[in-house]
Every structure is written in structure tokens, then in C-alpha cells.
VEXMIFI-526346 format. One record per residue (C-alpha): x, y, z; residue in three letters. Coordinates in steps of 0.2 Angstrom, whole numbers, plus 2048, in hexadecimal, padded with zeros to 3 digits. Layout:
XYZALA
...
! end
This chain:
800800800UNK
8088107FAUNK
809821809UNK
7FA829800UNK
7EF8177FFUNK
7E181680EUNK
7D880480FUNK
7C8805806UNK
7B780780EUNK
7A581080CUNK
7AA81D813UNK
7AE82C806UNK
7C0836807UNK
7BF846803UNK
7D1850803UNK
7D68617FDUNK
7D885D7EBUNK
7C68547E9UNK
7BF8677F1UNK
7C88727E5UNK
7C58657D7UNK
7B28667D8UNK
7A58787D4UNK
79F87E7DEUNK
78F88B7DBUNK
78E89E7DEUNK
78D89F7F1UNK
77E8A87F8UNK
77F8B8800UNK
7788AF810UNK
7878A180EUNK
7948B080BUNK
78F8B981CUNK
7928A6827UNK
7A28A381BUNK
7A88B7823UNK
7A28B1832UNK
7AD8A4833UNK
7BD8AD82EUNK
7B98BB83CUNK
7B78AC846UNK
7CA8A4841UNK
7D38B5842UNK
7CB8B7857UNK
7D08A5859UNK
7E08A7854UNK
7E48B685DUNK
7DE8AE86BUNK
7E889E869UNK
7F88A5868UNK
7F58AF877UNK
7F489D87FUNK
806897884UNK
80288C894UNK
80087888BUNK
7F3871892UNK
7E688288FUNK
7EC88387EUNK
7E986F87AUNK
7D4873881UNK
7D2883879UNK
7D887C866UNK
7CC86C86AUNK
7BD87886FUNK
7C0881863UNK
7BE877855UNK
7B086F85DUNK
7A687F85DUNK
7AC88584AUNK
7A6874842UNK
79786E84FUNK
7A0862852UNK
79B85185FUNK
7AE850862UNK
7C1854860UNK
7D384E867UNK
7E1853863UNK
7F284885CUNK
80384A860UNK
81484285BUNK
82183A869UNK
82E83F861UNK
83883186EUNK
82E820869UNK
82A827857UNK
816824859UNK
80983185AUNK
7FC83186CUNK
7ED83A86FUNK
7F184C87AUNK
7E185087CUNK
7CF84C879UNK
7BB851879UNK
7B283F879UNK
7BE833879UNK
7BF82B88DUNK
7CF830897UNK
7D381C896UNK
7D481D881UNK
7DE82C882UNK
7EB82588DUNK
7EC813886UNK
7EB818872UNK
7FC81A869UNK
7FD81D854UNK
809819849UNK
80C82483AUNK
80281E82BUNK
7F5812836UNK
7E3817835UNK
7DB82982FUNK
7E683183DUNK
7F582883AUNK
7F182B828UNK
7F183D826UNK
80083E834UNK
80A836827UNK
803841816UNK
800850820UNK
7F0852815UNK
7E085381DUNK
7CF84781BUNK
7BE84A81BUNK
7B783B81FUNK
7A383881BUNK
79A82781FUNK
79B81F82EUNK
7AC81E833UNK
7B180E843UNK
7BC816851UNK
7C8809850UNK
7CD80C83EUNK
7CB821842UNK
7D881F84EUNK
7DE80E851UNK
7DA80E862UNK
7D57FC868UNK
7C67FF871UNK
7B67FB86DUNK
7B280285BUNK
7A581285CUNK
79D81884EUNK
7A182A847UNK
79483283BUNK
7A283D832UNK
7B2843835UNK
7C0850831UNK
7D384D834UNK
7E185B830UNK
7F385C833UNK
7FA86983DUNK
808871835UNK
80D882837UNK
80A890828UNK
81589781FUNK
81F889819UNK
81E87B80CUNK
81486B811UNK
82285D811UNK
82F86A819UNK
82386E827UNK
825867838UNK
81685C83CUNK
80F86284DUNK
80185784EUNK
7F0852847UNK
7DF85884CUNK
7D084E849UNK
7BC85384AUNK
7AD84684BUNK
79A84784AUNK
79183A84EUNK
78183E842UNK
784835832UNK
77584082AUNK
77E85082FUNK
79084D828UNK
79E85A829UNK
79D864817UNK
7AB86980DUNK
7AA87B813UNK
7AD873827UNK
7BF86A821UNK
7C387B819UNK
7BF884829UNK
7C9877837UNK
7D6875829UNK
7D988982AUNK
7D988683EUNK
7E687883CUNK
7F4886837UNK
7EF892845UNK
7EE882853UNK
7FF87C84CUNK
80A89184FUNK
7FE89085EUNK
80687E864UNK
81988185FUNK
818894867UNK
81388B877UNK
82187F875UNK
82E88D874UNK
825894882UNK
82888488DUNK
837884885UNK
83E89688AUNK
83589389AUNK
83E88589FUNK
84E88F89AUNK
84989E8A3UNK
8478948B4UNK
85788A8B1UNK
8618988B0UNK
8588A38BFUNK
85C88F8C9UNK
86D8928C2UNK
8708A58C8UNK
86889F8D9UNK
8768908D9UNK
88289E8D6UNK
87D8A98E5UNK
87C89C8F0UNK
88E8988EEUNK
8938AB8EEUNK
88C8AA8FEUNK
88E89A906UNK
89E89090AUNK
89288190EUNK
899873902UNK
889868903UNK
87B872905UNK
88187B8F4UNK
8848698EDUNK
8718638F2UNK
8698758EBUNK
87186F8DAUNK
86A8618DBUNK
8598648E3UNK
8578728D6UNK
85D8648C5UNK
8518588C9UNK
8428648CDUNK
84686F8BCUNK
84685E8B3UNK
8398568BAUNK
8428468C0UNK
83D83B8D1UNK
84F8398D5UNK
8608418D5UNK
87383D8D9UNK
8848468DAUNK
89183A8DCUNK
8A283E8DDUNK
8B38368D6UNK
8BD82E8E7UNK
8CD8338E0UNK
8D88248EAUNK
8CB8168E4UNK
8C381D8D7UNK
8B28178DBUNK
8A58238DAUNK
89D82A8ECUNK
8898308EBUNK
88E8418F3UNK
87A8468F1UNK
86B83B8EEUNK
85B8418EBUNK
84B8358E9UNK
84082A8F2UNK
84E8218FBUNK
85C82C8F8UNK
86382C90AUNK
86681B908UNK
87481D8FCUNK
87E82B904UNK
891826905UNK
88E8178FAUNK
89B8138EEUNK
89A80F8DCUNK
8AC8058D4UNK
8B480D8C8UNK
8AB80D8B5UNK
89B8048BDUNK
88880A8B7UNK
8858158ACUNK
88B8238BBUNK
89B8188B8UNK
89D8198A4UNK
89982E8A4UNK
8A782D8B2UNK
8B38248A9UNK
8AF82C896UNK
8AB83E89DUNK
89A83E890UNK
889842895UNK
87F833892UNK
86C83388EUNK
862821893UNK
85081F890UNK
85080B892UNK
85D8088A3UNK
8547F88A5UNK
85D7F2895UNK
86B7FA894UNK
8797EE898UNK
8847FD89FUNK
8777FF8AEUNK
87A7F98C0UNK
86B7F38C9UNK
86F7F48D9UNK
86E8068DEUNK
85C8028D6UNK
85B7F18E3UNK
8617FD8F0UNK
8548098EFUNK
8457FF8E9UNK
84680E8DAUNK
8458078C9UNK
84E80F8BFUNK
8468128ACUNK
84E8228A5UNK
85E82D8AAUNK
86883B8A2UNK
87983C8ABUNK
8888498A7UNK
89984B8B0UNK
8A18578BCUNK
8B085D8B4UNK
8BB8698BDUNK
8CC8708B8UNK
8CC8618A9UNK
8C98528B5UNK
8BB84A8B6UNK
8B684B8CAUNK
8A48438C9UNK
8938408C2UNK
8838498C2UNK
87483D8C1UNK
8608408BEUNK
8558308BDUNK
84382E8B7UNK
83783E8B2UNK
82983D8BAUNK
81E83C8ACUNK
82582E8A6UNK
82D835897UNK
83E83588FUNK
84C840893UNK
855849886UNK
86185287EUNK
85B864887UNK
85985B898UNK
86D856897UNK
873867891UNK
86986D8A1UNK
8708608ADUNK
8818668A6UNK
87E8778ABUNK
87A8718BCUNK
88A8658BAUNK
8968768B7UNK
88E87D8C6UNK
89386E8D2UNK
8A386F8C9UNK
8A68818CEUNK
8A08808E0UNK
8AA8708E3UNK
8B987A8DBUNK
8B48888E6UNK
8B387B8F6UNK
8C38758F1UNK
8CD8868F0UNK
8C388B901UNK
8CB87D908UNK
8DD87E904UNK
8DB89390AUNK
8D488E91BUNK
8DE88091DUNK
8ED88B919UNK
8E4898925UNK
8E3889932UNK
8F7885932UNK
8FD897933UNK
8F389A942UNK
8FA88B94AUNK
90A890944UNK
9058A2950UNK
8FF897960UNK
91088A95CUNK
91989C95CUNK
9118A196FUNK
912891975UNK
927892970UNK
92789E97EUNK
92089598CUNK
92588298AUNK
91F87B997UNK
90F87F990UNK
912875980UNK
90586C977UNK
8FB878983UNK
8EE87D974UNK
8EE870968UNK
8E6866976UNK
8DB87397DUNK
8D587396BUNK
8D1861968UNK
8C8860978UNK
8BE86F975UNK
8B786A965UNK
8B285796CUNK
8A9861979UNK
8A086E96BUNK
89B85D962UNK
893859971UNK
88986B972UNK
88486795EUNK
88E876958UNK
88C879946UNK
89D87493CUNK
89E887939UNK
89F88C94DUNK
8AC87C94EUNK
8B7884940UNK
8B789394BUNK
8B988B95AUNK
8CA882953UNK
8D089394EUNK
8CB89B95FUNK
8D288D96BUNK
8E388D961UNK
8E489F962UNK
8DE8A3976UNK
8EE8A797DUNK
8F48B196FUNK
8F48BF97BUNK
9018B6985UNK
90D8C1979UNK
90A8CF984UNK
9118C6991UNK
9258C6998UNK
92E8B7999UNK
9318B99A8UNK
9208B69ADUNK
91D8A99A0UNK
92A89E9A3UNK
92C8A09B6UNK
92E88D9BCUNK
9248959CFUNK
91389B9D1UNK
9118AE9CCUNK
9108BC9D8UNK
9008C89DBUNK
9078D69CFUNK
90D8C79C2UNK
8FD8BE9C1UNK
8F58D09BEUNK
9008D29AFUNK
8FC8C39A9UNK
8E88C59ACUNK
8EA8D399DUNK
8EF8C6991UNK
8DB8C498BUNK
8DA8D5987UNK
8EA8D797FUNK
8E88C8973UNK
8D58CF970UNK
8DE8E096BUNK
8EC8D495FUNK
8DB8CD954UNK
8D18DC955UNK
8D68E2945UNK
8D68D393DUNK
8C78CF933UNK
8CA8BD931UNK
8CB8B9944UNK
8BC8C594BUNK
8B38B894CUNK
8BF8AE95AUNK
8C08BE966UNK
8B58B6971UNK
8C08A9972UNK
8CE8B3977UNK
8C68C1983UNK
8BB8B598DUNK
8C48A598FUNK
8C98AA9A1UNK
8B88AD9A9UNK
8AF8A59B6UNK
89E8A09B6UNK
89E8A69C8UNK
8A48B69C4UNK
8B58B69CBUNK
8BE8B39BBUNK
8C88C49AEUNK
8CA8CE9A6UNK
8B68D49AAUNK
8B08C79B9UNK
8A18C39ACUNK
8948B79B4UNK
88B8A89AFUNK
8848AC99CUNK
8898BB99CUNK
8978B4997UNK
8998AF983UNK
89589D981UNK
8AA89E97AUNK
8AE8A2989UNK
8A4895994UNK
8AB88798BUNK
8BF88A989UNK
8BF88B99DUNK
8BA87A99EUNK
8C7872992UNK
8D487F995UNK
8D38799A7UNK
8D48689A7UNK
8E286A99AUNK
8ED8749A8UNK
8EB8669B4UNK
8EE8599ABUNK
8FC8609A4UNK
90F85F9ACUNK
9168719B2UNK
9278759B9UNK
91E8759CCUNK
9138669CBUNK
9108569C2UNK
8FF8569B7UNK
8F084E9C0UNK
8E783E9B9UNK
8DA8439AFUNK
8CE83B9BDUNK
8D38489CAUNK
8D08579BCUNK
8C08529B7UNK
8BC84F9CAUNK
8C38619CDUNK
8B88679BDUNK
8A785E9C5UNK
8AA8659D6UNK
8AB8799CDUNK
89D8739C3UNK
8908849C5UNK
89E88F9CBUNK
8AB8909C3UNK
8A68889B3UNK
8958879A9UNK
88C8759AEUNK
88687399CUNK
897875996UNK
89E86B9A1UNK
89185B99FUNK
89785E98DUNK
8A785A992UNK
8A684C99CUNK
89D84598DUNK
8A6849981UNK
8B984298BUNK
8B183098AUNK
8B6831977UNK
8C883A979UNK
8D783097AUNK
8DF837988UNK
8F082D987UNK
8F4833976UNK
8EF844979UNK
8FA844988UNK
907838984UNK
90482E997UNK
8F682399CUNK
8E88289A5UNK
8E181F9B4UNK
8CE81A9B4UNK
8C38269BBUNK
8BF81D9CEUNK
8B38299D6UNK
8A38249D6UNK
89E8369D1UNK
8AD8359C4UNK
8A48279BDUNK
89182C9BDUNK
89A83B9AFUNK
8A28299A8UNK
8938209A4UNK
! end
């Protein structure tokens, strides 16, 4: 059967070429006034179309109305899946919601099929059985007469037109069928629903460029302004697979020592259970893109032989369809960006992996970012340890005096649930505490006797002094605390101010405790260090008075965890008290 050949029937086939070919009288005046009509009625109808640009209005307004310029019982539109190749029905005005989902046309099958593949349009007079009008496989219902026109936009030769989809009319009346003069008319609307359809499309189109690149500006700000590695990292994410409309999203990232790949972020249904899993090197489709540095586009994962089912077995998500691209940064390849299933149920494409690649150069920038912030601070980090190494040089019996001050204050601010942003500034602050200690003679520092009255007052300056030292220093503001306060009391009796309770910083309420425990633990010229029982009996009994009880508890806590022999380079005897060890416990 050749493209143009239609299975013969009763029913008559009336195209363009059999209208023109036939006469047609002189139209009466009253048959001129409805055929004006009719045009005022298609230029309102396509000004109002293409003022329609949201889908779903646009597909309802063209179906009613072409409806209401034939009297027609009826109307659906067709549209091609550009992914299987077949043609499904968008919308429709008498066909059941169970038709319209299930029905699927190839080109060339039945009358729809038919005119998809000529892009001619067919009156059709007799009576005409549903399952050959549109080859769905219900039960056939009988169509008094029916219209079918492409829809191809103007202004360009039919074979070079893109096809946008086909629209089809029905009466159910076979003793009022559709006249010549009704195909004329809805083939007329065919041109206008077609600029109307591809205007929409661009629309979405631009849309969805317009809101990935406002996602992508408010990726950008959020790394101007946050040095949160992981919250910017599960923004990029959150924000790919919401703009793409997929029920689940990974980032994983290249271990550079293994090679395996590490799910940094996973989004979905059961996404937490794959965080810190790893991947070996080249496995899954995450694996290839990793491996080749290509964005990869899969609409059938179930049978590709490069997937790897049990991330899918893990999560009880099955995965159907993916679009994954790589994180390159500074020419390496550092990971894998990863969307799975649209929500919809259709395929991803070429647009949906040059938008996960803008998200990918994203990642890629705010991990480069993460890695440059690192090396600065870490840099910062050494040169100020490098300053409290420099104090400590000279007073030496009090070396090691801060790094361990330091370790132990941060094990008791884990304890508090400090954020990793007070800890990094509590590392900074306890490091640098004594800096003020500069100030100081060496005379008083390194006297091997307990001070004098006038000695210990010059050395109760050294908070302020060492506040003074930072002042000006941007970077270190936020460890004054630190410094100024770490010699109060919670009782009050403590310098530079005699502060009470919480009118002392919280900085200030917690060094004490550590600080404390560190001295007496720790040998000096005049005395032997305590057993870390004794100091932590000595902290209990100063528990409400000289130091903050909640810090304190903290404390006790947190010393179950810290290995007090290689902090100390000595043994530690168990703690015997039975008050010492109600704080064990």
C-alpha cells in the first residue's frame, strides 16, 4: 500500500484537491454573511490563541474551539513523542480519560495515523468505526462524520513543515455530516492552533531557561556568601532535580586514593540510605561518565548492560531513566552529577543534560571554591600555632600547654552541639588565649616559685593585653572572647572584670574548665602534675563557683572519650571516688 493509499470502505474521502476540483454555485448573500462570519470568528480566535502560552489551557481552548466553529459532537487533539516515534492523544472532548491514556498511533495507521503521515487533511462522510478513526482498541463507536487536519505551522512549504500534531472533529449524526465549507474552516484553524502550540513550546521552553538560570544565580549567591561546603552542594542538587522534574538526585564524588566513587548527596525516596556509599571505580553508568568524562543520556537503565542494580536494590527505587554529566574541575574529572526518573514518566533529553551540566560547573566551582578555602584556613590554622608555639617558647614549662587545652576544649564543645563554625573558632581562640602572655617579663614567666602580690597583678593584665594584640585584626575578632574572658570565675572572683555567672561569654565559661584541669595535670618546676582523678575531683567540688556546672558536666562527658596517656605522655590512674565515677558512668 503506497503513503497516499487508505484501506477501502463506504465511507467517502473528501481532501483538498476533490473541494477545489468540484463547482461550486454563486453563493447567496445570506451564505456570504456566515462565510464573514466565520473569518471574523478565526482572526478573534487566533488572537486569542496566541495569547495562550500556559500548555494545558492552550490544548482545551483549540479543542473547544473547534468544537463550537463546526457543531461539532467531539474533538482531541494528536501529538507526536518525538522519543518512541508514535503519535498519543493530548487532549480530548468525548473520548474517556481511559482511551486517551492507553491509545498510541503510529504514523500511517488509521485516518489519524494517516493524515500524520501525508499531512493532508480528510473529510470523512459515512459512518466511520472508532477503531479504524483512531486505532484505539476499545470498543468500536460509531462516528456520523468526521474531519482530520494536520497541524503545521504557515508560512512554509508542506513537506518542509514541522508536524505539530493532528486535530480531529466528529459528529455523531450521520444525516448532518460535516460540509465541505466546515473542513475549510478547521483546516484554516489547523495553521493558527499549530503558531499557537510551537509559541507555547518556546514559552516552556524559555521558561524553563529563565528559571534555570535565576536557580543558577541563586547557586552563585549562595556560595558568595556561604563557606558551607554541603549545604551549597545539596542546594545544587535539590534545585537539578526539581527544575527537571526528576524523583531522585545524586552527587558523588571521585575518592582520589581508591578511585571509587562516594554519594556526597542523595536525594530521593531513600536517599539517606546511600550517603558515604561507595561505587568501584568505572561501575554503573555513574561509573562510565566518571571514567570517560561524557554526559550520558539513558531512557531504558533496566537494559542497559552498563547499569548497576544495586544502588536500585538498596533503595527499593527502580531506576527507568537517568541523564548524568561530570564534575570537572581544573581538567580532572572530580565526580558525577546524577538525576533519575521524571516524574511524568518521560524521557530525558538532550536540553535536560545541558541543564544538569550547568548545575555540574556549579558543583565544580563551589567544590574548587571549598578546596582553595581549605588550604587558606588551613594555612591560617598553622601560622597561628606557629604564634602560640612562639609564646609557649617563652615559658617552657608550660609546653604543649595549648595544643591540649585546645583538643580538650573542642571534645567538650562537641558535647554542647556547637555548630562546626563556633568549633573552628574555638580552635583558633584556645590556641591563641595566652597570646597576651607577650606582655609579660620573663622574669615572671619563667620564675620556677609561686609569684608575688605585685607579680601576679602584672600578670592578671595579660587578657587585656592579648585582647588589645587582636583588636585590629579582622580575622581574629571573632576569638576576643576567648582571650579577654578565659580568666573569670563563675563566682565572680575571677579578671580582668570579676564577671559573674552568664554574664560571662559562653567563651569564657568554658576555657576555665579545660584550662584548669590542663594546669594540674600538667608538671611545673614546684610540683608534679595531679592524676587526672584528683583534677576532675577538684573541678566537681568548684562545680557552681568557680566554673559553669553545664560546662563542666560537658566536660566530664566529653573526658570519657579523650586519651589522656597520649595527650600527656603518662598513664592516668582510674578515677576511684565514688563521686569521680558517678561523672564516669
Amino acid at each position: 500500500m503506497s503513503k497516499k493509499t487508505l484501506p477501502k470502505n463506504k465511507t467517502r474521502l473528501i481532501s483538498p484537491e476533490t473541494i477545489q476540483a468540484q463547482p461550486r454555485p454563486d453563493e447567496a448573500p445570506e451564505e456570504l454573511r456566515r462565510r464573514y462570519a466565520d473569518l471574523s470568528t478565526l482572526y478573534m480566535v487566533g488572537a486569542r490563541l496566541s495569547a495562550i502560552l500556559q500548555w494545558e489551557p492552550l490544548l482545551l481552548e483549540i479543542l473547544e474551539t473547534a468544537i463550537h466553529l463546526t457543531q461539532a459532537n467531539g474533538a482531541s487533539l494528536i501529538l507526536p513523542d518525538n522519543y518512541r516515534g508514535d503519535f498519543f492523544i493530548a487532549a480530548s472532548r468525548h473520548l474517556s480519560a481511559h482511551i486517551v491514556k492507553e491509545t498510541r498511533i503510529k504514523s500511517g495507521e488509521g485516518i489519524a495515523g494517516w493524515v500524520a503521515q501525508n499531512r493532508e487533511p480528510l473529510l470523512l462522510v459515512g459512518p466511520v468505526t472508532g477503531n479504524r478513526f483512531i486505532n484505539f482498541s476499545a470498543k468500536p463507536t460509531q462516528v456520523g462524520s468526521a474531519i482530520c487536519v494536520p497541524l503545521v505551522p504557515p508560512a512554509m512549504s508542506a513537506q518542509a513543515s514541522p508536524l505539530v500534531g493532528v486535530l480531529v472533529v466528529s459528529r455523531r449524526n450521520q444525516a448532518q455530516p460535516f460540509s465541505q465549507d466546515d473542513m475549510q474552516l478547521l483546516y484554516a484553524l489547523s495553521t493558527q492552533a499549530a503558531t499557537a502550540l510551537e509559541n507555547a513550546r518556546q514559552y516552556q521552553k524559555m521558561q524553563r531557561r529563565a528559571t534555570q538560570l535565576q536557580n543558577l544565580i541563586d547557586i552563585s549567591r549562595e556560595m558568595a556568601t556561604s563557606l558551607n561546603l554541603d549545604q551549597v552542594l545539596r542546594q545544587i542538587m535539590e534545585k537539578a532535580v526539581l527544575l527537571l522534574r526528576a524523583q531522585a538526585g545524586s552527587l558523588l564524588l571521585v575518592d582520589e586514593e581508591t578511585k571509587e566513587l562516594i554519594f556526597k548527596v542523595a536525594l530521593g525516596p531513600a536517599g539517606a540510605i546511600l550517603s558515604d556509599t561507595r561505587l568501584p571505580p568505572g561501575v554503573g553508568i555513574a561509573g562510565a561518565v566518571a571514567r570517560d568524562g561524557k554526559p550520558l543520556i539513558v531512557n531504558d537503565a533496566q537494559a542497559d548492560p552498563r547499569h548497576y542494580g544495586g544502588v536500585d536494590a538498596s533503595t527499593a527505587l527502580t531506576t527507568q531513566t537517568l541523564v548524568c554529566v561530570p564534575l570537572i574541575s581544573r581538567s580532572r574529572i572530580i565526580g558525577v552529577l546524577e538525576v533519575i526518573n521524571k516524574a511524568d514518566g518521560t524521557p530525558f533529553a538532550e536540553e535536560d543534560s545541558d541543564t544538569l551540566a550547568a548545575f555540574a560547573l556549579e558543583g565544580a566551582i563551589a567544590l574548587e571554591n571549598a578546596r582553595l578555602y581549605s588550604e587558606l584556613k588551613q594555612a591560617f590554622t598553622d601560622t597561628v600555632r606557629v604564634i602560640a608555639n612562639a609564646v609557649e617558647a617563652r615559658d617552657p614549662y608550660t609546653a604543649g600547654h595549648t595544643g591540649r587545652v585546645t583538643q580538650l576544649a573542642i571534645e567538650t564543645a562537641r558535647e554542647l552541639k556547637w555548630t562546626t563554625e563556633q568549633i573552628e573558632i574555638l580552635e583558633i581562640g584556645a590556641l591563641l588565649h595566652d597570646i597576651g602572655k607577650i606582655g609579660v617579663s620573663d622574669a615572671i614567666l619563667r620564675k620556677p616559685d609561686r609569684l608575688t602580690d605585685d607579680e601576679y597583678t602584672e600578670m592578671k593584665k595579660h587578657p587585656i593585653v592579648g585582647a588589645n594584640m587582636l583588636e585590629g585584626v579582622g580575622l581574629l575578632r571573632p576569638i576576643l572572647a576567648y582571650v579577654l574572658y578565659h580568666q573569670e570565675r563563675f563566682d565572680g572572683s575571677g579578671y580582668p572584670f570579676g564577671l559573674k555567672g552568664k554574664e560571662i561569654p559562653i567563651e569564657g565559661r568554658l576555657l576555665p574548665v579545660v584550662d584548669t584541669f590542663d594546669a594540674m595535670t600538667s608538671d611545673r618546676p614546684y610540683r608534679k602534675g595531679r592524676q587526672p582523678a584528683e583534677a576532675i575531683a577538684e573541678i566537681v567540688r568548684n562545680r557552681g563557683t568557680q566554673f559553669d556546672p553545664e560546662i563542666v558536666d560537658a566536660f566530664l562527658r566529653a573526658y570519657k572519650r579523650i586519651d589522656f596517656e597520649s595527650l600527656y605522655h603518662r598513664p592516668a590512674a582510674p578515677l576511684d571516688t565514688p563521686r569521680e565515677k558517678q561523672y564516669n558512668a
